[in-house]
N, C-alpha and C positions, 0 to 999 in steps of 0.2 A: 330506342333500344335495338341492338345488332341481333342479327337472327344468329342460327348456330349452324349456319354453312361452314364454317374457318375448325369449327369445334366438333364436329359429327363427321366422322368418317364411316364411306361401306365396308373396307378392305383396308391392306398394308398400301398397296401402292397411291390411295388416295389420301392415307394420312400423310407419307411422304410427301406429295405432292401440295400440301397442302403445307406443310411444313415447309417446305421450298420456299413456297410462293411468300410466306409468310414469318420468313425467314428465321425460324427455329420458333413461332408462333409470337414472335416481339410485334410482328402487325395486328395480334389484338391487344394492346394495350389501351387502355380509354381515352389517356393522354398523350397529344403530339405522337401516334401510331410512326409516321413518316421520319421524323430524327429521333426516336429509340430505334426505327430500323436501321439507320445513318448509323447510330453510334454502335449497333451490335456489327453492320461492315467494316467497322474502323481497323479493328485488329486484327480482323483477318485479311485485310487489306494490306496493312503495314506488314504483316508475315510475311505475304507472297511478295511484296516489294522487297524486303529486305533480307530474306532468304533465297529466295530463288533470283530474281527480277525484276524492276517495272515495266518491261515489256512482255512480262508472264501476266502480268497482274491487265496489264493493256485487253492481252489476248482472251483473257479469263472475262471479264466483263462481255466482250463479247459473246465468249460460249454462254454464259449463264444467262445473257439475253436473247441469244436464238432458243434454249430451253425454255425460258418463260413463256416467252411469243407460242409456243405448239402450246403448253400449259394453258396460258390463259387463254386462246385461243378455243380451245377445246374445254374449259368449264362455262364459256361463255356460251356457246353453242349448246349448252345445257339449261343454261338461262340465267349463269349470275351475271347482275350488272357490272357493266363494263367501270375498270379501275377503281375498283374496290380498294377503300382503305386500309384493310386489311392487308392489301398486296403489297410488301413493302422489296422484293425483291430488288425492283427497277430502281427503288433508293442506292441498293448494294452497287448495281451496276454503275450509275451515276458517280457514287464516290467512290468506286474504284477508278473508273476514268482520271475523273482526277487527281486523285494521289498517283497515279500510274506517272499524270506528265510533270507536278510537281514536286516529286518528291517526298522520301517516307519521313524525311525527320523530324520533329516535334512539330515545328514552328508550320512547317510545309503539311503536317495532320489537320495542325488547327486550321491552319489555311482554305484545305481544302475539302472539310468539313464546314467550315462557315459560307465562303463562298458557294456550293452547291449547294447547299440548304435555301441559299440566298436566290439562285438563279431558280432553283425549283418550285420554291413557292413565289416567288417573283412572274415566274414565266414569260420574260420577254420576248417581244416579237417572235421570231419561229417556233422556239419552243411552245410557248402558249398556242400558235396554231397548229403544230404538231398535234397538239395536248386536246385542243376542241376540235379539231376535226379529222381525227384519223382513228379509227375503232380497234378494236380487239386486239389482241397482244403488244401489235406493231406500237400503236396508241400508247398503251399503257407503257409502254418500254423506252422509247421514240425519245418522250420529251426529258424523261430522267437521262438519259444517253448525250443528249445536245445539253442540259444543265450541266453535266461533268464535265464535257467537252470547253464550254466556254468557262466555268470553276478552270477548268485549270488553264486553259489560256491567261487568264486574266488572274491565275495565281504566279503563274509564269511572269508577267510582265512583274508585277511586285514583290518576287522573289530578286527579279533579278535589278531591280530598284533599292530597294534593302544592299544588294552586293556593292552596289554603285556607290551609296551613301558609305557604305563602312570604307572602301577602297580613298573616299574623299576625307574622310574624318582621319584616316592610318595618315594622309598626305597630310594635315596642319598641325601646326607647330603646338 
């Protein structure tokens, strides 16, 4: 059973912060905490890509992971264990990444929703070292940041493999 660290607040600024961390509190859900936090960044992901940018949406993952990093940083120093379930922040960051490099439209959502879910609970080679050997916020933040990163590389190549095949298919008779 979860204790009620995510759930007990002293003040306003810690329930915010807890809310941050836990992204409007979708990290205590029982079930799969990590893609209900993915799917609550999805839209607000596709907003700032499609309203503003995806180079806002780029820049934005990184502000909201220098904030976490001080954030969890600083509750860990208080003594919660390091990347906590609950922390579903570094999800947001991660799939912002990559929708940022692949692209907001449907095909390129799901894209880059499945693949970082994929690289994140996957955790290949750096990521997973990231992931077990680097502590406090950096940690926590680190290996969801290199999942979005390589999600959307490698949504990129298949995005643009997709282009390829239609471009070949418009060419035969």
């Amino acid at each position: 059973m979860r204790d009620s660290f995510f759930t007990t607040f002293k003040d306003s600024r810690d329930f915010f912060k807890k809310m941050f961390l836990t992204l409007f509190f979708s990290g205590i859900s029982k079930v799969a905490p990590g893609t209900v936090g993915t799917l609550v960044a999805l839209p607000f992901g596709w907003a700032i890509a499609h309203y503003i940018a995806p180079n806002t949406l780029f820049l934005s993952s990184l502000l909201v992971s220098v904030i976490a990093i001080k954030v969890i940083n600083a509750y860990e120093k208080e003594g919660l264990a390091h990347d906590r379930s609950e922390i579903v922040i570094d999800e947001l960051a991660g799939v912002w990444m990559s929708i940022s490099m692949i692209g907001h439209g449907m095909l390129e959502l799901i894209l880059a929703f499945v693949l970082f879910r994929l690289f994140d609970i996957w955790k290949p080679s750096v990521i997973g070292k990231i992931d077990r050997e680097i502590q406090g916020g950096l940690g926590v933040m680190g290996d969801d940041l290199l999942a979005g990163f390589f999600a959307g590389l490698l949504g990129l190549i298949l995005v643009g493999l997709l282009e390829q095949l239609e471009s070949l298919a418009l060419l035969s008779p």
